[in-house]
PyMOL Python script that loads the backbone (N, CA, C, O; Angstrom):
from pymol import cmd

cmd.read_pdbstr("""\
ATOM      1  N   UNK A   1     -54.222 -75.044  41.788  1.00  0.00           N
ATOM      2  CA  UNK A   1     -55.102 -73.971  41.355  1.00  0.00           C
ATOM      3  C   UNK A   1     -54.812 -72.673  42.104  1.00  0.00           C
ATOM      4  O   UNK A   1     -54.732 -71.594  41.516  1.00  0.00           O
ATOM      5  N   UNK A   2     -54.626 -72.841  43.693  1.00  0.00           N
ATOM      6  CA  UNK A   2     -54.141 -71.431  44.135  1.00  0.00           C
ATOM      7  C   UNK A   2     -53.288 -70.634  43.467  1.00  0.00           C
ATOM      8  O   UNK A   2     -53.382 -69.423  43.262  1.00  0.00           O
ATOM      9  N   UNK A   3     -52.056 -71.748  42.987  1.00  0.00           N
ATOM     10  CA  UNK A   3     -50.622 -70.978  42.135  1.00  0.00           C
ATOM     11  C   UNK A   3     -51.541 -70.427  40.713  1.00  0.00           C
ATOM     12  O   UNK A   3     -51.153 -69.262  40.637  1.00  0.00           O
ATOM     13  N   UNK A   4     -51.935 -70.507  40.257  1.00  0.00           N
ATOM     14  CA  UNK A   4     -52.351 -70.105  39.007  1.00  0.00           C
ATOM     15  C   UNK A   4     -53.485 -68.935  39.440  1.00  0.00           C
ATOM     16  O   UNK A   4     -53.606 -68.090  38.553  1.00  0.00           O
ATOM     17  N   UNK A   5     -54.374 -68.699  40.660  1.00  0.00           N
ATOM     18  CA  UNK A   5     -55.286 -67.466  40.904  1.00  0.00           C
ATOM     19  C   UNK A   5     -54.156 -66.494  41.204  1.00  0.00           C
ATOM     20  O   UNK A   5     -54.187 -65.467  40.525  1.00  0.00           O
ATOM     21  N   UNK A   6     -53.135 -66.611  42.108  1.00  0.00           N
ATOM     22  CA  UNK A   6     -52.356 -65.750  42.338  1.00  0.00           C
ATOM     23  C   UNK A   6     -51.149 -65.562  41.010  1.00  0.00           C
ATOM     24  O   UNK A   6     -50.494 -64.533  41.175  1.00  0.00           O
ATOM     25  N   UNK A   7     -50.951 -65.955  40.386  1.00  0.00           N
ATOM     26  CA  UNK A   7     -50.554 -65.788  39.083  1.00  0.00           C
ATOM     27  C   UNK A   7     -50.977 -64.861  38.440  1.00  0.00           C
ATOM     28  O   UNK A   7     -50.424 -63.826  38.067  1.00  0.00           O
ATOM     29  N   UNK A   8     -52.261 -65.342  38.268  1.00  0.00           N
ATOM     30  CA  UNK A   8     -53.626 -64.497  37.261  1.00  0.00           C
ATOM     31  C   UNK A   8     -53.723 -63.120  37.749  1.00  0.00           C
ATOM     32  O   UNK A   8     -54.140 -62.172  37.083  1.00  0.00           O
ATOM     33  N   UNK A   9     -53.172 -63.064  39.357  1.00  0.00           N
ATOM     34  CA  UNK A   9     -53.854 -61.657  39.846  1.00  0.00           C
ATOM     35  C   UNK A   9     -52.788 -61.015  39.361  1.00  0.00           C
ATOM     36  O   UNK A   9     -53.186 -60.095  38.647  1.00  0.00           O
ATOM     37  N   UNK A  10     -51.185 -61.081  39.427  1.00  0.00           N
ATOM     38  CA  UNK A  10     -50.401 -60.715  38.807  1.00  0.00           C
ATOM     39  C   UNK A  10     -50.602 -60.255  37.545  1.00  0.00           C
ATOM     40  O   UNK A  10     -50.327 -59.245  36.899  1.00  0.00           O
ATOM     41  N   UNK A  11     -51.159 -61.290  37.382  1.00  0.00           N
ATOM     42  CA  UNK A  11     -50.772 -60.939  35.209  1.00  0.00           C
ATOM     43  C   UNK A  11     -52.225 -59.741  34.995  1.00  0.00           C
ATOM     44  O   UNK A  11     -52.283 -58.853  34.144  1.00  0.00           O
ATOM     45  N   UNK A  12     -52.939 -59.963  35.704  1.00  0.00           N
ATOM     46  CA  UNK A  12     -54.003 -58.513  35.139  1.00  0.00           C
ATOM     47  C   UNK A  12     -53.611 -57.157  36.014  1.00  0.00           C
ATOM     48  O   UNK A  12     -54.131 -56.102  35.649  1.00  0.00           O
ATOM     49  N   UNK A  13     -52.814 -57.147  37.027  1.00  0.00           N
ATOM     50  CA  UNK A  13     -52.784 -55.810  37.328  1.00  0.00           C
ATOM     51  C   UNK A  13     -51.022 -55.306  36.014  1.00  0.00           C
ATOM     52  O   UNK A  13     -50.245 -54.404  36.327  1.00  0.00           O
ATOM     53  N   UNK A  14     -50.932 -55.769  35.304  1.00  0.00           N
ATOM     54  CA  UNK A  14     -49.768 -55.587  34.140  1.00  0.00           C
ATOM     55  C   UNK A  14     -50.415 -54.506  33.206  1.00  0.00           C
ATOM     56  O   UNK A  14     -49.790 -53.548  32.752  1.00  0.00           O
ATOM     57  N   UNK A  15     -52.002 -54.822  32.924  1.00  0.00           N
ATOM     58  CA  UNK A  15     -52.716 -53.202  31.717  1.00  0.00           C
ATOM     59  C   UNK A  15     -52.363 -54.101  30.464  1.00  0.00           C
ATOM     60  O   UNK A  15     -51.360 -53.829  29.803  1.00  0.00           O
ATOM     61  N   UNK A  16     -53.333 -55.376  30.066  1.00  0.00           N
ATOM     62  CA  UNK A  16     -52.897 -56.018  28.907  1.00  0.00           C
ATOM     63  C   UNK A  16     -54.411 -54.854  28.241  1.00  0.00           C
ATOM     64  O   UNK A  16     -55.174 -54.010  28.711  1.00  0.00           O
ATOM     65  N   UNK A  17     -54.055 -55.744  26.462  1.00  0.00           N
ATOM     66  CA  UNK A  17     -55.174 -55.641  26.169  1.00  0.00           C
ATOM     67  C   UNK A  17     -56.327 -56.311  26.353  1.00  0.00           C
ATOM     68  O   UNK A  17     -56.361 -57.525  26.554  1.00  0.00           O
ATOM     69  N   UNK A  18     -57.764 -55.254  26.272  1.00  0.00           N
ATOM     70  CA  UNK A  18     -59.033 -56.117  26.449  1.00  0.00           C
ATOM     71  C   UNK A  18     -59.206 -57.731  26.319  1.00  0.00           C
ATOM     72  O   UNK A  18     -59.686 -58.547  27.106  1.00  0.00           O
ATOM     73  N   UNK A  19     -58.749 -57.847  25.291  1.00  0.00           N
ATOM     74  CA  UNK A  19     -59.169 -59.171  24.589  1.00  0.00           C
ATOM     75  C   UNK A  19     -58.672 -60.243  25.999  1.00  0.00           C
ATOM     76  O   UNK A  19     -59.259 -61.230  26.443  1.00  0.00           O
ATOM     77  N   UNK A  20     -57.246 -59.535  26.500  1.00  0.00           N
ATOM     78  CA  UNK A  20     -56.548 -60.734  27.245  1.00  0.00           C
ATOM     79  C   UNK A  20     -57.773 -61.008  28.943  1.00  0.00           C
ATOM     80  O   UNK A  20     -57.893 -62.057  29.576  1.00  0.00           O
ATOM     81  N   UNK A  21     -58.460 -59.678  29.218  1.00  0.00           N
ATOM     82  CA  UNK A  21     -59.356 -59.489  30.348  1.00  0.00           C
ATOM     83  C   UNK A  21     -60.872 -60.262  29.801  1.00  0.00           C
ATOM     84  O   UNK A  21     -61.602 -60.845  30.603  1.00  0.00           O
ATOM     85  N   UNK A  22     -61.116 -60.179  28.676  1.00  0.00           N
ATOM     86  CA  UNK A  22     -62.028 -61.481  28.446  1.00  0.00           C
ATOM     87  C   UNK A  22     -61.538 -62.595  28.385  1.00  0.00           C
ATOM     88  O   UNK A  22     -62.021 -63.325  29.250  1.00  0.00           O
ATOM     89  N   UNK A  23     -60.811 -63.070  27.777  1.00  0.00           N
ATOM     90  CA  UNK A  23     -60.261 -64.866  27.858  1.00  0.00           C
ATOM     91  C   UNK A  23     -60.630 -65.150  28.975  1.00  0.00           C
ATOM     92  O   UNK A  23     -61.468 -65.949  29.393  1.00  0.00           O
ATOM     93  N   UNK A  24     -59.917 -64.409  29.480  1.00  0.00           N
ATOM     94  CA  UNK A  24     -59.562 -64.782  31.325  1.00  0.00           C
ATOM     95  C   UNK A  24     -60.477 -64.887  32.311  1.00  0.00           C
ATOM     96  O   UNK A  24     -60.389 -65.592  33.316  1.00  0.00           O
ATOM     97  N   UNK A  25     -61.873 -63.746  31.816  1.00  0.00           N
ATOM     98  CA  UNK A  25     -62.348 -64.040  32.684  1.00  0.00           C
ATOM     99  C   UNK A  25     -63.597 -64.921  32.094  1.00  0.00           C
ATOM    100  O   UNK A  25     -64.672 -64.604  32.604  1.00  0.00           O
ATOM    101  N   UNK A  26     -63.655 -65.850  31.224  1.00  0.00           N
ATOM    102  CA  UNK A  26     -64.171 -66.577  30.534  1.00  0.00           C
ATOM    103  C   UNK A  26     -63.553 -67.908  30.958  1.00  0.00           C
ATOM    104  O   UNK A  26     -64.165 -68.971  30.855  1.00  0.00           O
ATOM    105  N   UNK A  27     -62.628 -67.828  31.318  1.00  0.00           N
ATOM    106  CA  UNK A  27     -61.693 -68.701  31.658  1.00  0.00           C
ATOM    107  C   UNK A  27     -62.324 -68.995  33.226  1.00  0.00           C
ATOM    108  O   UNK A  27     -62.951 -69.971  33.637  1.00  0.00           O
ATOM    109  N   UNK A  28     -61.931 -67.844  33.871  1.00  0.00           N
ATOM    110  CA  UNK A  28     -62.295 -68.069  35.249  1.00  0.00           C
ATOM    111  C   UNK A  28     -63.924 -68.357  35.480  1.00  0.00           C
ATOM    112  O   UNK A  28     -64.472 -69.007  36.370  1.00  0.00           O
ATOM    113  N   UNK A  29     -64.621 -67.470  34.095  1.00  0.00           N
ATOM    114  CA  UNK A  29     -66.042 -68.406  34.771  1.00  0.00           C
ATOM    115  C   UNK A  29     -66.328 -70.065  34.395  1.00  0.00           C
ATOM    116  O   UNK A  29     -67.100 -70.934  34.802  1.00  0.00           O
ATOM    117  N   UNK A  30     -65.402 -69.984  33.528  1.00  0.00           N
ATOM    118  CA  UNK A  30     -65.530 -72.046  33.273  1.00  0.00           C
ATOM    119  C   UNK A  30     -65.242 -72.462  34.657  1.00  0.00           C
ATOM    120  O   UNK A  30     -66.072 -73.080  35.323  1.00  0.00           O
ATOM    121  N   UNK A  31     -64.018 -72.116  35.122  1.00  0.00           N
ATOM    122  CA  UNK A  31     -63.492 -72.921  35.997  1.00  0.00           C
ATOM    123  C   UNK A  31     -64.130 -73.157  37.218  1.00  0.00           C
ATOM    124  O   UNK A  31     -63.952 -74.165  37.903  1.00  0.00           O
ATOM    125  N   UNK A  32     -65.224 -71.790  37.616  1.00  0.00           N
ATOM    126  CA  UNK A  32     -66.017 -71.583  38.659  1.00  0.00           C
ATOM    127  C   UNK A  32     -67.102 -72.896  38.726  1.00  0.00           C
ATOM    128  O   UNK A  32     -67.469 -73.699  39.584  1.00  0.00           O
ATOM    129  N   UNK A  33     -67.384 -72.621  37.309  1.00  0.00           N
ATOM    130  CA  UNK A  33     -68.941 -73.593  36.636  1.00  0.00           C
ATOM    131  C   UNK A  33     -68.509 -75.317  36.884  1.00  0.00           C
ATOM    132  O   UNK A  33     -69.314 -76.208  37.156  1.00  0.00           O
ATOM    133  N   UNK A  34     -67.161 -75.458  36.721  1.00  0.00           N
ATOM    134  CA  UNK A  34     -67.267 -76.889  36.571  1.00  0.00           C
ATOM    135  C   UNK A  34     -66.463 -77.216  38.644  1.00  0.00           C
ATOM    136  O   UNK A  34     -66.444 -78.248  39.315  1.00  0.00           O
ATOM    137  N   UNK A  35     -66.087 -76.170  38.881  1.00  0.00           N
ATOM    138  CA  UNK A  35     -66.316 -76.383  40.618  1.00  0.00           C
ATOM    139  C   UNK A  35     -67.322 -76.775  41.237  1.00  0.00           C
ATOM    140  O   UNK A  35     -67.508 -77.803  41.888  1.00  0.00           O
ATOM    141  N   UNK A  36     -68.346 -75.426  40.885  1.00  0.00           N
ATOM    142  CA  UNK A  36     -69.652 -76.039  41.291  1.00  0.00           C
ATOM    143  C   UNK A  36     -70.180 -76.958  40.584  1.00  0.00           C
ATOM    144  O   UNK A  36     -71.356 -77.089  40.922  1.00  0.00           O
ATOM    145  N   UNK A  37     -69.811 -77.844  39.554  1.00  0.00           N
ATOM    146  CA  UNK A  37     -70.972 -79.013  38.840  1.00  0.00           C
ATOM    147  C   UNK A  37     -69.749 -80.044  39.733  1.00  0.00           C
ATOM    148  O   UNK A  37     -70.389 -80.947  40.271  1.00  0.00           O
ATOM    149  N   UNK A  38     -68.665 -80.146  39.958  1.00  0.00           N
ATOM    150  CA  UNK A  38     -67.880 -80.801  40.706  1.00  0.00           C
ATOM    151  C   UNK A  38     -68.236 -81.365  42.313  1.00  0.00           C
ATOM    152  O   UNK A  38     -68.253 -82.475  42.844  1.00  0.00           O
ATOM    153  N   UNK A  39     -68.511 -79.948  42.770  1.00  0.00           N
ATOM    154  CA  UNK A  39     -68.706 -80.056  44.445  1.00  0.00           C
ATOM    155  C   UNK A  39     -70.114 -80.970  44.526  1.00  0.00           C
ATOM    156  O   UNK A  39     -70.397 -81.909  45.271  1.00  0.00           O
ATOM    157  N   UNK A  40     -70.861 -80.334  43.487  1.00  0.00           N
ATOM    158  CA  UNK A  40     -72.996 -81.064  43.581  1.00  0.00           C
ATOM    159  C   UNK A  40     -72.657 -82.322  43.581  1.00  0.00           C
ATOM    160  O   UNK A  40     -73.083 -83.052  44.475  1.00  0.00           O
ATOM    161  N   UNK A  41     -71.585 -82.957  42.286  1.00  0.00           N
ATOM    162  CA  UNK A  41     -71.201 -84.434  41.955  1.00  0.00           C
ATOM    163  C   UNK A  41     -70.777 -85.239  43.357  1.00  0.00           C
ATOM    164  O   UNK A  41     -71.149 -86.373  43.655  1.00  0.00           O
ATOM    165  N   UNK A  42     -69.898 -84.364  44.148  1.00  0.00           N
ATOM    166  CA  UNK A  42     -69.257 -84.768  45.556  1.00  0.00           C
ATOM    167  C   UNK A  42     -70.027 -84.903  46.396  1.00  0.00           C
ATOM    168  O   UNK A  42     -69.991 -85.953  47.038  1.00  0.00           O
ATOM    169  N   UNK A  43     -71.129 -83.775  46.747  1.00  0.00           N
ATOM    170  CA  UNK A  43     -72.345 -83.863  47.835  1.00  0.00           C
ATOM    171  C   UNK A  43     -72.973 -85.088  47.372  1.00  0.00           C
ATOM    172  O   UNK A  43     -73.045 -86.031  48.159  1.00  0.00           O
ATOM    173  N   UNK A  44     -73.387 -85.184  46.324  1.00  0.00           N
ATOM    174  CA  UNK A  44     -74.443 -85.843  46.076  1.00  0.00           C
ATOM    175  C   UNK A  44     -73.932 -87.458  46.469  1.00  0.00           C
ATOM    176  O   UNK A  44     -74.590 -88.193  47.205  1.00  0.00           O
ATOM    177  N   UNK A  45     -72.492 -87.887  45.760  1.00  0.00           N
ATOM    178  CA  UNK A  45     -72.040 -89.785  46.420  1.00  0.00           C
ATOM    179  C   UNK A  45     -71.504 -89.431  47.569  1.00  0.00           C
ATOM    180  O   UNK A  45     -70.868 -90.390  48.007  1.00  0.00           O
ATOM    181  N   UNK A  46     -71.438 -88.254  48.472  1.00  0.00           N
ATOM    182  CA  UNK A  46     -70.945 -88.563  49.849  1.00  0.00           C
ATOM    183  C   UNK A  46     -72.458 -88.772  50.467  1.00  0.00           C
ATOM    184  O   UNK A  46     -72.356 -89.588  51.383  1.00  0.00           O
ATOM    185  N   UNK A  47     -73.931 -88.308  50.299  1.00  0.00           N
ATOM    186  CA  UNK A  47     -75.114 -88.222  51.100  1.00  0.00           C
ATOM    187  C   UNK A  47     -75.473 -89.696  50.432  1.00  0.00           C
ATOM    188  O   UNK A  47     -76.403 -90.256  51.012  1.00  0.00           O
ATOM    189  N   UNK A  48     -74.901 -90.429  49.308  1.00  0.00           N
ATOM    190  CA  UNK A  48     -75.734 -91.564  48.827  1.00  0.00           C
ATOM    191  C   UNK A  48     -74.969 -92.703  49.841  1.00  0.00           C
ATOM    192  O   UNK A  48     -75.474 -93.736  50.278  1.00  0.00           O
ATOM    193  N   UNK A  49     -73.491 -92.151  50.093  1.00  0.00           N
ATOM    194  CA  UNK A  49     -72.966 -92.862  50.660  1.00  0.00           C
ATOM    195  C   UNK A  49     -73.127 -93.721  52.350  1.00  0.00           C
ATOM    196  O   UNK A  49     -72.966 -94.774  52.967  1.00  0.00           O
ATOM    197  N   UNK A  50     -73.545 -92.374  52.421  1.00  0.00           N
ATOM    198  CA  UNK A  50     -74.003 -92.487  54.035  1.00  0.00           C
ATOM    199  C   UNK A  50     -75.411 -93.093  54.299  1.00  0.00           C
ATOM    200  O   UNK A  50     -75.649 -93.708  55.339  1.00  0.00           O
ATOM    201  N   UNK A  51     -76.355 -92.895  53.303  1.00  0.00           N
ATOM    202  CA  UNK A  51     -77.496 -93.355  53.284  1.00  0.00           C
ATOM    203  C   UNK A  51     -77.342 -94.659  53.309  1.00  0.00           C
ATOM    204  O   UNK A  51     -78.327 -95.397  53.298  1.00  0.00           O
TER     205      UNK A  51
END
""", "prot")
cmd.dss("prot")
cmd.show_as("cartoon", "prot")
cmd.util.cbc("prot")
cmd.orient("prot")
């Protein structure tokens, strides 16, 4: 995932069109959303674990 943020930062300082600066950052808010529903999933069986 790092290779692909630093990718991404590349490819938007290029001056695409709009359309390509929404995908993307539609893109990047999925990817944010299912991090955090990811990490809660992780907290949550590492604290069941220990319990």
């Amino acid at each position: 995932m790092i290779f692909e943020w630093i990718n991404l930062g590349f490819n938007l300082a290029d001056g695409h069109p709009t359309a390509f600066y929404v995908v993307h950052g539609v893109l990047i808010a999925v990817n944010i959303i299912l991090a955090l529903v990811l990490a809660a999933v992780g907290v949550r069986g590492w604290k069941a674990g220990r319990a």
